[in-house]
N, CA, C and O atoms as CSV, one atom per row, in Angstrom:
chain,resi,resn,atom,element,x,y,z
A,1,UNK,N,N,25.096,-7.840,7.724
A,1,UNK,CA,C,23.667,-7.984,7.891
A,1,UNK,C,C,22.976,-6.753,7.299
A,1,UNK,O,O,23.675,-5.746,7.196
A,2,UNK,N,N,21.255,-6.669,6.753
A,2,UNK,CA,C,21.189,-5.951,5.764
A,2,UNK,C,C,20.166,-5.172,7.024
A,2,UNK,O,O,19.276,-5.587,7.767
A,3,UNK,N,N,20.819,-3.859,6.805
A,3,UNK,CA,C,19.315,-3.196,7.901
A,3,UNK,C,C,18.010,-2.867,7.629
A,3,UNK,O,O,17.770,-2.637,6.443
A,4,UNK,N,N,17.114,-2.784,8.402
A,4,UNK,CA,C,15.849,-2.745,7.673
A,4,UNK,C,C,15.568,-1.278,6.909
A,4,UNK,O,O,16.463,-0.452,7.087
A,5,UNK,N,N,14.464,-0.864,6.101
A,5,UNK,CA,C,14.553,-0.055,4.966
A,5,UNK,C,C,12.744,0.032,4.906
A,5,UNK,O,O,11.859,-0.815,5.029
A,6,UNK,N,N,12.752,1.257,4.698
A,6,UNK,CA,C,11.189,1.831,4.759
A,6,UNK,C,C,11.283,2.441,3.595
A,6,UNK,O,O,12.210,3.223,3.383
A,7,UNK,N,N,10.089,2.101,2.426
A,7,UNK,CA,C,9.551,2.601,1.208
A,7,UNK,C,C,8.662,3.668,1.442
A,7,UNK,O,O,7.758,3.517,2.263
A,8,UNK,N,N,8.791,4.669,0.863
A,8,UNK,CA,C,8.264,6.111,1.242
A,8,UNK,C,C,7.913,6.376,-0.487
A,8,UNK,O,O,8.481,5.943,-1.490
A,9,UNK,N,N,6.557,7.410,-0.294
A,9,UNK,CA,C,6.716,8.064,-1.523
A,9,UNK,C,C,6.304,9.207,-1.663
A,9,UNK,O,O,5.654,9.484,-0.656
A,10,UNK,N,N,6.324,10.212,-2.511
A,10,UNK,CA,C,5.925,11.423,-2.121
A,10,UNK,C,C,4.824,11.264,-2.835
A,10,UNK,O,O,5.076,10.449,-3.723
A,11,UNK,N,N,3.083,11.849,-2.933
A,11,UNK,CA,C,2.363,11.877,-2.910
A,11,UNK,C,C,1.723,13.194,-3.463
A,11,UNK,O,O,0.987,13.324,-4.441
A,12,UNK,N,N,2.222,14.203,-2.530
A,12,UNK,CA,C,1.618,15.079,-2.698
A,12,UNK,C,C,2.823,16.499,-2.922
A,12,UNK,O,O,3.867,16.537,-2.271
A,13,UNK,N,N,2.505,17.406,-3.773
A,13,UNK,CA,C,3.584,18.511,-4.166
A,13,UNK,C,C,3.638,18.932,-2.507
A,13,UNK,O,O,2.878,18.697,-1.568
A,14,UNK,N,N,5.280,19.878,-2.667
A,14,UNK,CA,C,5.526,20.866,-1.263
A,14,UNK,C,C,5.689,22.379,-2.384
A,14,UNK,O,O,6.511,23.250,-2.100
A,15,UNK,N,N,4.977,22.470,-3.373
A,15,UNK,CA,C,4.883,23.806,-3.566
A,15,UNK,C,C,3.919,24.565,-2.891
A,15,UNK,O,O,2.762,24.202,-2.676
A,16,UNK,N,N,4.373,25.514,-2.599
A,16,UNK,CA,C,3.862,26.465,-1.485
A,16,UNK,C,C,3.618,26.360,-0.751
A,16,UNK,O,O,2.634,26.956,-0.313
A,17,UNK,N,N,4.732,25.033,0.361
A,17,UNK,CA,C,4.573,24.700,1.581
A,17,UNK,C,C,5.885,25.552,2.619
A,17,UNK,O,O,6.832,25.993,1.968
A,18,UNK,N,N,5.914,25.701,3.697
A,18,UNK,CA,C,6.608,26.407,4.644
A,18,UNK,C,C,7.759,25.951,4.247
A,18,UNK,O,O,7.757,24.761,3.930
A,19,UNK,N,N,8.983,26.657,4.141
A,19,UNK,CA,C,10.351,26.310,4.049
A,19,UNK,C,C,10.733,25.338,4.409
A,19,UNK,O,O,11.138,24.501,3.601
A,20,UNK,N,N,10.738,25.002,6.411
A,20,UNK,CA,C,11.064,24.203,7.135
A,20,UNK,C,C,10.101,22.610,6.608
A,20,UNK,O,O,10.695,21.610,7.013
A,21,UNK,N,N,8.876,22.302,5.869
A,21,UNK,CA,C,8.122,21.684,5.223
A,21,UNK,C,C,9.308,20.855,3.949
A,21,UNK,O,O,9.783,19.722,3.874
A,22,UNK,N,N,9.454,22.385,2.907
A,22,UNK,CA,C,9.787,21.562,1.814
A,22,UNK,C,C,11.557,21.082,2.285
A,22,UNK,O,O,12.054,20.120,1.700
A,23,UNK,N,N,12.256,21.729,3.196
A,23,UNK,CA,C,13.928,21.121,3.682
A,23,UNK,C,C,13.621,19.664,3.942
A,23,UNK,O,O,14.156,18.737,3.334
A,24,UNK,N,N,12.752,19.543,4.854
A,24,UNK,CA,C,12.136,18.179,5.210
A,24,UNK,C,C,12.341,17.048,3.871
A,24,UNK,O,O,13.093,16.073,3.868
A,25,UNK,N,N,11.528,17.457,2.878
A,25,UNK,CA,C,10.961,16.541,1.990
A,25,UNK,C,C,12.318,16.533,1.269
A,25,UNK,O,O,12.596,15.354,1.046
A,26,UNK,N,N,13.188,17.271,0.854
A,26,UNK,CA,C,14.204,17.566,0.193
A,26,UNK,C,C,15.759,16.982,0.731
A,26,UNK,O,O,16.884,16.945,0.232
A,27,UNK,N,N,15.219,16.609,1.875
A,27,UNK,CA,C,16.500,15.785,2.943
A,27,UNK,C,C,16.270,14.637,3.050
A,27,UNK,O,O,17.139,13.905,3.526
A,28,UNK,N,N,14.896,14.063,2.597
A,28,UNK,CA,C,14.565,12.948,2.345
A,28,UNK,C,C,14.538,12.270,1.263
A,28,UNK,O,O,14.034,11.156,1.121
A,29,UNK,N,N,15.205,13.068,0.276
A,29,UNK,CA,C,15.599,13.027,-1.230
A,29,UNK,C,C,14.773,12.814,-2.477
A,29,UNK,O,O,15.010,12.329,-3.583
A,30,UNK,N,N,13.457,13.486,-1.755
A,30,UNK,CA,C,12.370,13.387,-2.868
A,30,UNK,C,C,12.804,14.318,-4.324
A,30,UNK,O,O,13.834,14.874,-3.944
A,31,UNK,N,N,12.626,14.656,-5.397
A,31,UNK,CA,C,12.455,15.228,-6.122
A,31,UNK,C,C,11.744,15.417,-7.146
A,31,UNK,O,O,11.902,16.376,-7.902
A,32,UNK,N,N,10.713,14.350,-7.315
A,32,UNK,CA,C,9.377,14.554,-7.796
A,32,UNK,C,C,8.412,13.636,-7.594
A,32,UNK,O,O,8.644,12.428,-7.553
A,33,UNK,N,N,7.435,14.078,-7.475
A,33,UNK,CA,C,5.973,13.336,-7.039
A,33,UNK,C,C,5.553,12.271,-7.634
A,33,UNK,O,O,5.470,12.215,-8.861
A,34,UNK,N,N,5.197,11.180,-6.759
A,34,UNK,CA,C,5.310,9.790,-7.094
A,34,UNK,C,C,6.610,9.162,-7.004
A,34,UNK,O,O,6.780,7.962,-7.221
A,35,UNK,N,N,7.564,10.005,-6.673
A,35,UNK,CA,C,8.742,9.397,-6.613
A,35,UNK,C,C,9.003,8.286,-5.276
A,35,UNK,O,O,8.922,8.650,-4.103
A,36,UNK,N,N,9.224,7.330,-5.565
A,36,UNK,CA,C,9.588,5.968,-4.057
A,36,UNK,C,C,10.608,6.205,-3.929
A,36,UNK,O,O,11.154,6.615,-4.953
A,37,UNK,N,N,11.441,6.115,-2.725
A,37,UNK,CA,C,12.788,6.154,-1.996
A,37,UNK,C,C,12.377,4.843,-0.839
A,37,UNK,O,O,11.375,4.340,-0.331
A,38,UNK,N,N,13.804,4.698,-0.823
A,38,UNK,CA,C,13.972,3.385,0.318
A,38,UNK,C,C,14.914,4.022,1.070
A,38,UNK,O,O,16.089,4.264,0.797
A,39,UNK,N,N,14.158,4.312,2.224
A,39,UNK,CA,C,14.942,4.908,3.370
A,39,UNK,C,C,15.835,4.272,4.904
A,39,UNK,O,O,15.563,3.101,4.640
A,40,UNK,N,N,16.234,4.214,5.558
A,40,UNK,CA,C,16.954,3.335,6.355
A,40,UNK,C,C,15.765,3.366,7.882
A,40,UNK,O,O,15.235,4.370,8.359
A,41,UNK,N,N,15.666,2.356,8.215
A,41,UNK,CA,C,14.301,2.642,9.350
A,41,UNK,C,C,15.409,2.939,10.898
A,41,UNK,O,O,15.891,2.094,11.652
A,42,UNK,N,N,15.536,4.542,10.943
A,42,UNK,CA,C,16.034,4.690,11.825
A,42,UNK,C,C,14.853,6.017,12.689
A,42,UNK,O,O,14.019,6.725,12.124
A,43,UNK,N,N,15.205,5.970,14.199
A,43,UNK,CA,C,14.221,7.712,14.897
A,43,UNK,C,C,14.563,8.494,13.533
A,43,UNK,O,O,13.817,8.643,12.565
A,44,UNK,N,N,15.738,8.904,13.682
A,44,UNK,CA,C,15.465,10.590,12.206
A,44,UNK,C,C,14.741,10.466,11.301
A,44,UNK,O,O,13.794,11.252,11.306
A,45,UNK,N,N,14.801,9.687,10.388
A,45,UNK,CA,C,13.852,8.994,9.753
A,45,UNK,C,C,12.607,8.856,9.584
A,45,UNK,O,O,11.863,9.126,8.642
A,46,UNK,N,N,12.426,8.352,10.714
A,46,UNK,CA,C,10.556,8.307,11.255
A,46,UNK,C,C,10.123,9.776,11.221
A,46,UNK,O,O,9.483,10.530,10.487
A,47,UNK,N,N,10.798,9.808,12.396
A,47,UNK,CA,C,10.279,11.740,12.781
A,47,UNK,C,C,10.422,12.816,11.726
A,47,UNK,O,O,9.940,13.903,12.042
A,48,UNK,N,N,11.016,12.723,10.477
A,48,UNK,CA,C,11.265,13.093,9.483
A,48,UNK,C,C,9.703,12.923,8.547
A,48,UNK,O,O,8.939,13.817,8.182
A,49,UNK,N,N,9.609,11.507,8.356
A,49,UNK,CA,C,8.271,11.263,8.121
A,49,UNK,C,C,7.004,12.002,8.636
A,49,UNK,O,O,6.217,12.788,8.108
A,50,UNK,N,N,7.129,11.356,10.067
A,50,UNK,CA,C,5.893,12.114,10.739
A,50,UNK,C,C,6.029,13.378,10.720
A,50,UNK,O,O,5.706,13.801,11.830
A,51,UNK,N,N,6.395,14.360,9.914
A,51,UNK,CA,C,6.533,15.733,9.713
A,51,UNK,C,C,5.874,16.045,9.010
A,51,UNK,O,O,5.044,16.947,9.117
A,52,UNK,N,N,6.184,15.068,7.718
A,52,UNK,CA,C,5.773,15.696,6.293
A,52,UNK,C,C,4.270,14.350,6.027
A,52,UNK,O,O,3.760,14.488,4.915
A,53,UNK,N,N,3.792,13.502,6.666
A,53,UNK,CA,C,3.371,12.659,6.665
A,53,UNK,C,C,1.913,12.894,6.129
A,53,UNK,O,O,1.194,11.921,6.355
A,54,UNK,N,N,1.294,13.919,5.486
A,54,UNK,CA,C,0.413,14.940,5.176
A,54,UNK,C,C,0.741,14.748,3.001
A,54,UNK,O,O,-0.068,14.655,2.078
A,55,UNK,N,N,2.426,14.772,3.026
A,55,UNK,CA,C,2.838,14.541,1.726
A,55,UNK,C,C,3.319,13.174,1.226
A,55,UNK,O,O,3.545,12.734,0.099
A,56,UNK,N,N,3.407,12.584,2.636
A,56,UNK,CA,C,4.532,11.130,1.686
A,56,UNK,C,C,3.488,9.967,2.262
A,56,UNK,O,O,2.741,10.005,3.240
A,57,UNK,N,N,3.689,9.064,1.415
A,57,UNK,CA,C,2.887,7.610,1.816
A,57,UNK,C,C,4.076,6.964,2.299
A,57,UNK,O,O,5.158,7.348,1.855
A,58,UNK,N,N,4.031,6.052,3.132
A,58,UNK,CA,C,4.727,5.162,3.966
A,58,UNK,C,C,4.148,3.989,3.140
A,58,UNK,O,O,3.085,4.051,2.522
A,59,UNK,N,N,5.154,2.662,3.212
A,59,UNK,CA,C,4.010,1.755,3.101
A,59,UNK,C,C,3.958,0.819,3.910
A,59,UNK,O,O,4.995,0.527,4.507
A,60,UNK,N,N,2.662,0.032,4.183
A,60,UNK,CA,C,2.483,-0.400,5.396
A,60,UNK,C,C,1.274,0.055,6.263
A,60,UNK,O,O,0.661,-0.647,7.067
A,61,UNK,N,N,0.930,2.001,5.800
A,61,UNK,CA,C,0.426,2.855,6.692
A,61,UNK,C,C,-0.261,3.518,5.321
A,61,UNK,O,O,0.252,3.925,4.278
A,62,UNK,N,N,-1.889,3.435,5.857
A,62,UNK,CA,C,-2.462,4.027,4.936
A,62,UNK,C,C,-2.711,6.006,5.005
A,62,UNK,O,O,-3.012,6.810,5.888
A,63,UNK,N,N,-2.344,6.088,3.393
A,63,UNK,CA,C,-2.040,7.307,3.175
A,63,UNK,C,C,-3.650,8.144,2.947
A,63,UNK,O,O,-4.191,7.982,1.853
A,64,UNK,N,N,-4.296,8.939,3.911
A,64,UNK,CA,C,-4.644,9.779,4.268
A,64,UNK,C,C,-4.942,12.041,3.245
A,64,UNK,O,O,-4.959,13.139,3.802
A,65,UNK,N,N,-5.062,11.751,2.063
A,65,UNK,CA,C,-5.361,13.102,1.349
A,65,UNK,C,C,-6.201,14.286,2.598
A,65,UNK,O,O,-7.283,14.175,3.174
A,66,UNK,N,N,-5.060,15.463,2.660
A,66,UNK,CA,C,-5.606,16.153,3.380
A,66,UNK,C,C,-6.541,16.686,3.053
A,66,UNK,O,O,-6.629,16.877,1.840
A,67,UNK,N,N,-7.792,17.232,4.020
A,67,UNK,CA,C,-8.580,17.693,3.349
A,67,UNK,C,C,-8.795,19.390,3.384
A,67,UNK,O,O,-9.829,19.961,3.035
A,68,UNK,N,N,-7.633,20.007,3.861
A,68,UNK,CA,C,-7.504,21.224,3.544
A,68,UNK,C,C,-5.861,21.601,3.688
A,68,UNK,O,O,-5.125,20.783,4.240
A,69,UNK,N,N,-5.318,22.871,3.169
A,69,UNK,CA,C,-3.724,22.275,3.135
A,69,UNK,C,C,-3.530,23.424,4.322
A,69,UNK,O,O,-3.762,24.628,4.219
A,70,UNK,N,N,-2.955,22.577,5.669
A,70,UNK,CA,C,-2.869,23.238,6.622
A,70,UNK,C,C,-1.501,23.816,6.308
A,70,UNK,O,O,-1.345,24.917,6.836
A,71,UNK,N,N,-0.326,23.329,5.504
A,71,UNK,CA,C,1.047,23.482,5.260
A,71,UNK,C,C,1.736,24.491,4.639
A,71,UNK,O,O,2.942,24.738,4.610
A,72,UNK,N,N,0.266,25.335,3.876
A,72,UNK,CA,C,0.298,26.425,2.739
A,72,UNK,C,C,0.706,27.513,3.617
A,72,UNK,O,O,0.545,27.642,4.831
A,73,UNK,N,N,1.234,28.227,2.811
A,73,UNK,CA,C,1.661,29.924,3.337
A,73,UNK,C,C,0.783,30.634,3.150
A,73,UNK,O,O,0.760,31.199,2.056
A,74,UNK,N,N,-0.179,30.874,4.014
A,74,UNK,CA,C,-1.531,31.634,3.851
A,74,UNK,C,C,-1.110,33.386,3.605
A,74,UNK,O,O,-0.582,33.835,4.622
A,75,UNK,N,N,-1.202,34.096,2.831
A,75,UNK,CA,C,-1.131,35.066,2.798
A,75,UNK,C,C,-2.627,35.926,2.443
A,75,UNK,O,O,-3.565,35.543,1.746
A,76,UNK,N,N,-2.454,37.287,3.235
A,76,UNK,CA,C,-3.961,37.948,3.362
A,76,UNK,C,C,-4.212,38.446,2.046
A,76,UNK,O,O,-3.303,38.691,1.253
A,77,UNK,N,N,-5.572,38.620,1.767
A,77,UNK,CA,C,-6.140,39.208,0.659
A,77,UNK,C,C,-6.140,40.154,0.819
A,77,UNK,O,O,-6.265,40.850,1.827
A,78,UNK,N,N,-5.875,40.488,-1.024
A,78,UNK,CA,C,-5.871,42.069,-1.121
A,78,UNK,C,C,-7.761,42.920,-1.164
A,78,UNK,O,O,-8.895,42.721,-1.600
A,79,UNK,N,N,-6.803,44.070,-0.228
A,79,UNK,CA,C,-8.061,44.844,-0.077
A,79,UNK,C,C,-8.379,46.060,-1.662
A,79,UNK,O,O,-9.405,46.712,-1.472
A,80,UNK,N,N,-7.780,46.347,-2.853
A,80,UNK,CA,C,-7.921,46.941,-3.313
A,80,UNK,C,C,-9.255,47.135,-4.278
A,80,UNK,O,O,-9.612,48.033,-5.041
A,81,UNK,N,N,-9.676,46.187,-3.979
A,81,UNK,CA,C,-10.805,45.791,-4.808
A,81,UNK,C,C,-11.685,46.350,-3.822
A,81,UNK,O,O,-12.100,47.110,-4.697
A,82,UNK,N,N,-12.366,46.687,-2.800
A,82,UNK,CA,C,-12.741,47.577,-1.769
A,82,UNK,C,C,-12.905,48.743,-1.577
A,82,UNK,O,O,-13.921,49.350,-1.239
A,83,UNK,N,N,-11.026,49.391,-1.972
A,83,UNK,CA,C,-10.426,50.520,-2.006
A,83,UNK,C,C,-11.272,51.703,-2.655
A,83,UNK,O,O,-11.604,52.826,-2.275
A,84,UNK,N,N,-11.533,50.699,-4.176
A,84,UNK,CA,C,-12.222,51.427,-5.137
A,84,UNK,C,C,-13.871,51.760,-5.087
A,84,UNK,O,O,-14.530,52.593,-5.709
A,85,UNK,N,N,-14.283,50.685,-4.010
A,85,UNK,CA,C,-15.772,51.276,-4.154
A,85,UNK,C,C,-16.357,50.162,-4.817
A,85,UNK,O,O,-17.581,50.291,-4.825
A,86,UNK,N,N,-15.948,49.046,-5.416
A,86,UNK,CA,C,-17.023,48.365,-6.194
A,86,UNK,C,C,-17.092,47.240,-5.220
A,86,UNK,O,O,-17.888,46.317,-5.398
C-alpha cells in the first residue's frame, strides 16, 4: 500500500538564516529554491515543516511571504562611522 506523501517547496532562500533554520531545510533535502520534494506525511515531517514554514510552501496550505525576516542573524551596527565625528 502506497503511503501518503506531502509536496513541499522551498520558496524562499535560508541564506543568512540561523544554523538550526538552514539543518532543517537541508534534512528536508532542499537544495535550491523552487525546488518541490515529495515528502512522506509523517509527525517529523510536519514539525519539520512547521519550523521552516516561513521558507517552504506546502501544498494544500497557502504560502504566506514574510514580511520581515525574523530568521536572519541580526548582527549590530558598526559604530565607526560615529567614532570619527562625522
Amino acid at each position: 500500500m502506497a503511503d501518503k506523501m506531502i509536496k513541499a517547496t522551498l520558496m524562499k532562500s535560508a541564506i543568512g538564516a540561523r544554523s538550526e533554520i538552514k539543518a532543517t531545510v537541508e534534512s528536508l533535502g532542499f537544495r535550491k529554491m523552487n525546488q518541490t520534494r515529495e515528502l512522506p506525511d509523517n509527525p517529523a515531517v510536519r514539525g519539520m515543516l512547521r519550523r521552516v514554514d516561513f521558507l517552504v510552501a506546502v501544498e494544500g496550505e497557502p504560502f504566506v511571504r514574510p514580511k520581515r525576516s525574523r530568521y536572519k542573524i541580526w548582527r549590530a551596527r558598526s559604530t565607526k562611522k560615529h567614532q570619527r565625528g562625522n
